[in-house]
C-alpha atoms as one frame of an Amber mdcrd trajectory, in Angstrom:
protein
  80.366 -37.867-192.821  78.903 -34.796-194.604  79.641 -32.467-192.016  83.401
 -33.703-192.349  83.261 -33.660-195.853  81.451 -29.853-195.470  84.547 -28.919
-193.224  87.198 -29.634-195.296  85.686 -28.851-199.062  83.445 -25.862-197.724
  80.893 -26.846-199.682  77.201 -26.956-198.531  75.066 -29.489-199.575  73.197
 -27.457-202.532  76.415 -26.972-204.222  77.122 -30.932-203.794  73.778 -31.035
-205.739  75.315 -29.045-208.060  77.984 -30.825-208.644  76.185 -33.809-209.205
  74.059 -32.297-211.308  77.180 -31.611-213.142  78.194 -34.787-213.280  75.134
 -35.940-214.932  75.465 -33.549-217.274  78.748 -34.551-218.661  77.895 -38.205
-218.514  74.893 -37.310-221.033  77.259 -35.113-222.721  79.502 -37.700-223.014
  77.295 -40.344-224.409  75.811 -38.270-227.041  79.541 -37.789-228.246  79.605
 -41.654-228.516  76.720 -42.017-230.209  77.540 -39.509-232.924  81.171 -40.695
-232.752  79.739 -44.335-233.741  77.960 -43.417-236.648  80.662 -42.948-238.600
  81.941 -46.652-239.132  84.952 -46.268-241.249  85.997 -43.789-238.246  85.142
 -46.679-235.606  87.195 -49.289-237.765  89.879 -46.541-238.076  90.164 -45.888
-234.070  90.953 -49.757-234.121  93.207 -49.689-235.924  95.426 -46.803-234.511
  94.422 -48.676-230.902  96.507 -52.163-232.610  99.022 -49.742-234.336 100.455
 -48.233-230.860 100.097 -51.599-229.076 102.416 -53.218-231.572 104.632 -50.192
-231.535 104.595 -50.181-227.736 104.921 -54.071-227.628 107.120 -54.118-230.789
 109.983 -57.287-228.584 106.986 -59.249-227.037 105.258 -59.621-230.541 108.978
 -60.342-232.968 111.571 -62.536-231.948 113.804 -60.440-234.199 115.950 -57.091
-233.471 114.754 -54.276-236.106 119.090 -54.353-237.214 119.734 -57.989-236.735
 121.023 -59.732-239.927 120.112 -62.942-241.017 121.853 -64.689-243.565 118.600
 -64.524-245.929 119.004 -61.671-247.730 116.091 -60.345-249.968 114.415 -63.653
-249.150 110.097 -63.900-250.148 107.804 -64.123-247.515 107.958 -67.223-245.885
 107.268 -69.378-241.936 110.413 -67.991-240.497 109.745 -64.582-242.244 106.205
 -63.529-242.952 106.619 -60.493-245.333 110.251 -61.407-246.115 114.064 -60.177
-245.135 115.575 -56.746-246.907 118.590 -56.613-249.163 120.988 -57.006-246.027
 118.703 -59.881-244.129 117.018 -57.766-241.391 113.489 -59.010-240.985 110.614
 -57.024-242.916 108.057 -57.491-240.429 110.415 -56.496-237.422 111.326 -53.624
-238.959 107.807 -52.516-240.082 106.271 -52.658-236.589 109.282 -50.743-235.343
 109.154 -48.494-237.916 105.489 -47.628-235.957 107.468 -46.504-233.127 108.976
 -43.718-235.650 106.157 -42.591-237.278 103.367 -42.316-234.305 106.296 -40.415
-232.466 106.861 -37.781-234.699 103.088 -37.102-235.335 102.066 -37.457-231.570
 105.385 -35.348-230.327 105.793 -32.955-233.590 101.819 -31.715-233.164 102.214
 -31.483-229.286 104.741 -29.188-229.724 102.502 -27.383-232.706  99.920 -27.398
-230.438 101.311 -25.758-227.229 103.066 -22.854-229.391 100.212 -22.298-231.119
  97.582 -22.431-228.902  99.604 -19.532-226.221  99.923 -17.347-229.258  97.056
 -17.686-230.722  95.063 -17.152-227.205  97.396 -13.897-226.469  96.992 -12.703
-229.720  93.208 -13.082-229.704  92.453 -11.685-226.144  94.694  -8.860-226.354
  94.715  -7.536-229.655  96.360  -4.584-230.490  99.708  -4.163-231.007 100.565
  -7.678-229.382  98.043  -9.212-231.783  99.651  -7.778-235.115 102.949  -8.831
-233.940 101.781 -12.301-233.720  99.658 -12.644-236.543 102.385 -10.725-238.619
 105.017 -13.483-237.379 102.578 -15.865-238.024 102.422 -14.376-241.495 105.876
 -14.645-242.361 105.651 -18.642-241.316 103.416 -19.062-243.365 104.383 -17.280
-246.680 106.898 -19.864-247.331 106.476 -22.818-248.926 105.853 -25.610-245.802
 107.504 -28.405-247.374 110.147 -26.453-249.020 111.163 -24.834-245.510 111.286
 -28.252-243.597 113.874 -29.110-246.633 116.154 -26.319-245.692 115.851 -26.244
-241.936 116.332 -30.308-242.104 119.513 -30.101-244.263 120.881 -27.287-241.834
 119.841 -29.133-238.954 120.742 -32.771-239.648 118.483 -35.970-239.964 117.530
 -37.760-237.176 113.873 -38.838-234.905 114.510 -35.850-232.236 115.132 -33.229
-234.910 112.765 -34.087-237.535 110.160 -33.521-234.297 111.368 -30.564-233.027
 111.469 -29.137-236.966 107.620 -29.959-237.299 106.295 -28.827-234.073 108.380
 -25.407-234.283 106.963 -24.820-238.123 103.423 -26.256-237.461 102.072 -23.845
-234.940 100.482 -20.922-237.375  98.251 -22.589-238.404  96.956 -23.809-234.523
  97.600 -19.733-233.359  95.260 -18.900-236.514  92.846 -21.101-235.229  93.066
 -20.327-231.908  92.777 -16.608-232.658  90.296 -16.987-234.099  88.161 -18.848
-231.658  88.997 -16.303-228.620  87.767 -13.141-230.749  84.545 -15.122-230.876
  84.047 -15.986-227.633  85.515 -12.479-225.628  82.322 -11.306-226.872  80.436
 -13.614-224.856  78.072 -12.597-222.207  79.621 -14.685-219.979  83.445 -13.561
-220.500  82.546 -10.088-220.176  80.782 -10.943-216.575  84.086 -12.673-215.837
  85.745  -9.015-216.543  83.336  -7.074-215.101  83.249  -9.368-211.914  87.092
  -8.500-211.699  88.670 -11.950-212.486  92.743 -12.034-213.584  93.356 -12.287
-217.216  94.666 -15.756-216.975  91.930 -17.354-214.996  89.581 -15.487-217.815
  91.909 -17.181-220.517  92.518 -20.955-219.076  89.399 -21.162-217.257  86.509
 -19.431-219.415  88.573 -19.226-222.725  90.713 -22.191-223.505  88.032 -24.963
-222.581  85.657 -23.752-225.109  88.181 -23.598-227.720  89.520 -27.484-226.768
  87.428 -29.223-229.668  88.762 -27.313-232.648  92.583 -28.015-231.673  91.420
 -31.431-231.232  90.126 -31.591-234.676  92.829 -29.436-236.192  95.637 -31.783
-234.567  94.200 -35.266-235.917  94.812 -33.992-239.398  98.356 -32.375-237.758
  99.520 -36.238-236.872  98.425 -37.769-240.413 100.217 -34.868-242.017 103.419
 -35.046-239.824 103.254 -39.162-240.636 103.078 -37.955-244.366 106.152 -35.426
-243.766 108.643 -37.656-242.188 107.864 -40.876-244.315 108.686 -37.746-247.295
 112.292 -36.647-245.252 113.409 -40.203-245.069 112.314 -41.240-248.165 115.147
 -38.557-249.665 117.536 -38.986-246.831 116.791 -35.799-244.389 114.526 -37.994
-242.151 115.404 -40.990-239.743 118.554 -42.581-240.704 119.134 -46.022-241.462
 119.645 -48.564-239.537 116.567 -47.077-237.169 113.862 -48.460-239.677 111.507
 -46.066-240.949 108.671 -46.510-243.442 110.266 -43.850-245.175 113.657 -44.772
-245.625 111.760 -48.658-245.834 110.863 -47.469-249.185 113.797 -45.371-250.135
 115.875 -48.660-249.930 113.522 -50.085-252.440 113.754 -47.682-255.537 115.546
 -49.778-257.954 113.989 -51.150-261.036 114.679 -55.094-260.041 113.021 -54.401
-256.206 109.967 -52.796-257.649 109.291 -55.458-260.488 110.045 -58.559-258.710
 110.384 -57.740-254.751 106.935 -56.137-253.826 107.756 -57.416-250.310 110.170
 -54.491-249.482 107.789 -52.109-251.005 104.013 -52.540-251.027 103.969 -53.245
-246.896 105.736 -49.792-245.965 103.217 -47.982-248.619 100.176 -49.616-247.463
 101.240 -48.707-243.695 101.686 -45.089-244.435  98.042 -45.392-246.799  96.302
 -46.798-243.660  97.511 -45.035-240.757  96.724 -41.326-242.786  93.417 -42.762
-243.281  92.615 -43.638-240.133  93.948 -40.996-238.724  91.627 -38.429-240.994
  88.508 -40.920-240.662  88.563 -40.051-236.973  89.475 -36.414-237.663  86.044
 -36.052-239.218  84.240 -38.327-236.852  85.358 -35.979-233.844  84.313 -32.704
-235.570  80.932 -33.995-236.375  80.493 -35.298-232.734  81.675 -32.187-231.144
  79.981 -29.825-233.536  77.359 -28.165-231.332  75.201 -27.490-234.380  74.979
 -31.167-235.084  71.143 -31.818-233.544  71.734 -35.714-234.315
């Protein structure tokens, strides 16, 4: 069996020591970023709680007997047995809608910072490695990006655009990205000076096995960091859109819109049911969200001896 497995790997048997040395290395690696990772309990509650968010989202028929647009003929009905947290103004179910509303809201801050992420992170790696005139470019690019007001420029490019789930992602992941390729950049002009990246160029290895195989992993935990506070922020962003219209449109429920269709002085005084539940799901999925943010860059900091 190890001669077969010798034949068709190439490997000798030292370098399957290796390996499994390897192996054993990550695994300890890997439990010391559990242990640090569980030392921060509001982080640990917080990881729960985005685990039961995306179940529900991703289970959203099995757990409601309701359609997020089906009317009922209770309309702005209190919470009661047939309808925990209540019906809207037009009868649709609160609870249905919240839960699909989930769907919305982890899809534009999963899909918005991919997007974000990829741009960013090819950019910011080109820019870094290469400098010169490739890396001014970029970084003056990036400048421009980031000169304008963020919040003010998805307000423009939304209303020229158009509302709507695919757009509002494609809008955040196309004007997130500077702030990834700064990071990035950042990163790589650190680590090119590295004993071991100069070996790689001095041993006569491509460019792009230097970048994706010597470069990139070692610059992994940062983006991770950096896009944990990029979901909670896009959540934030697109719950802001639909709230004044440019977001996801009604009937697709939103917590956003949710609480745009509660803004009147009679909903707010005497039907908390529309309102408070939307709120407190935005309030608890950002804080989650940045709870585990700061759990992951204390367990990956290398610095961090504990």
């Amino acid at each position: 069996m190890n001669l077969f497995k010798r034949y068709f790997t190439g490997r000798k048997e030292p370098q399957s020591d290796n390996a499994m040395m390897w192996t054993e290395r990550e695994e300890a690696s890997f439990r010391l970023f559990m242990r640090r990772f569980k030392k921060h309990k509001l982080a640990v509650v917080g990881l729960v709680i985005i685990i039961i968010l995306t179940l529900c989202a991703i289970f959203a028929p099995l757990i409601t007997p309701y359609a997020p647009t089906a009317v009922t003929e209770k309309f702005s009905s209190s919470p009661s047995l047939q309808n925990l947290i209540g019906t809207d103004q037009v009868g649709r179910d609160q609870l249905t809608r919240l839960i699909y509303a989930a769907r919305v809201s982890l899809s534009v801050g999963m899909g918005s910072i991919l997007i974000a992420v990829i741009i960013g992170t090819v950019l910011g790696l080109i820019a870094g490695f290469f400098g010169g005139w490739i890396d001014n470019v970029i970084m003056r690019v990036t400048d421009i990006f980031m000169s304008f007001p963020y919040i003010m420029l998805i307000l423009v490019v939304a209303s020229i655009v158009g509302p709507g789930l695919i757009n509002i992602i494609i809008i955040f992941g196309v004007l997130g990205w500077p702030g990834v390729a700064r990071l990035v950049r950042g990163n790589v002009l650190a680590i090119k000076e590295t004993d071991y990246v100069k070996a790689s160029i001095v041993l006569g290895y491509g460019k792009p096995r230097i970048l994706f195989n010597h470069i990139l992993p070692n610059t992994v935990a940062p983006i991770l960091i950096y896009a944990t506070s990029g979901v909670a922020g896009a959540i934030l962003d697109e719950a802001a859109l639909s709230f004044l219209g440019l977001g996801v449109q009604p009937p697709t429920p939103s917590w956003g819109n949710m609480l745009a269709g509660a803004q009147s002085l009679t909903v707010l005084t005497s039907q908390p049911w529309l309102w408070i539940p939307p709120g407190v799901m935005i309030i608890v999925s950002v804080l989650s969200i940045n709870f585990v943010g700061d759990a992951l860059r204390d367990a990956l900091d290398p610095r961090n001896t504990k």
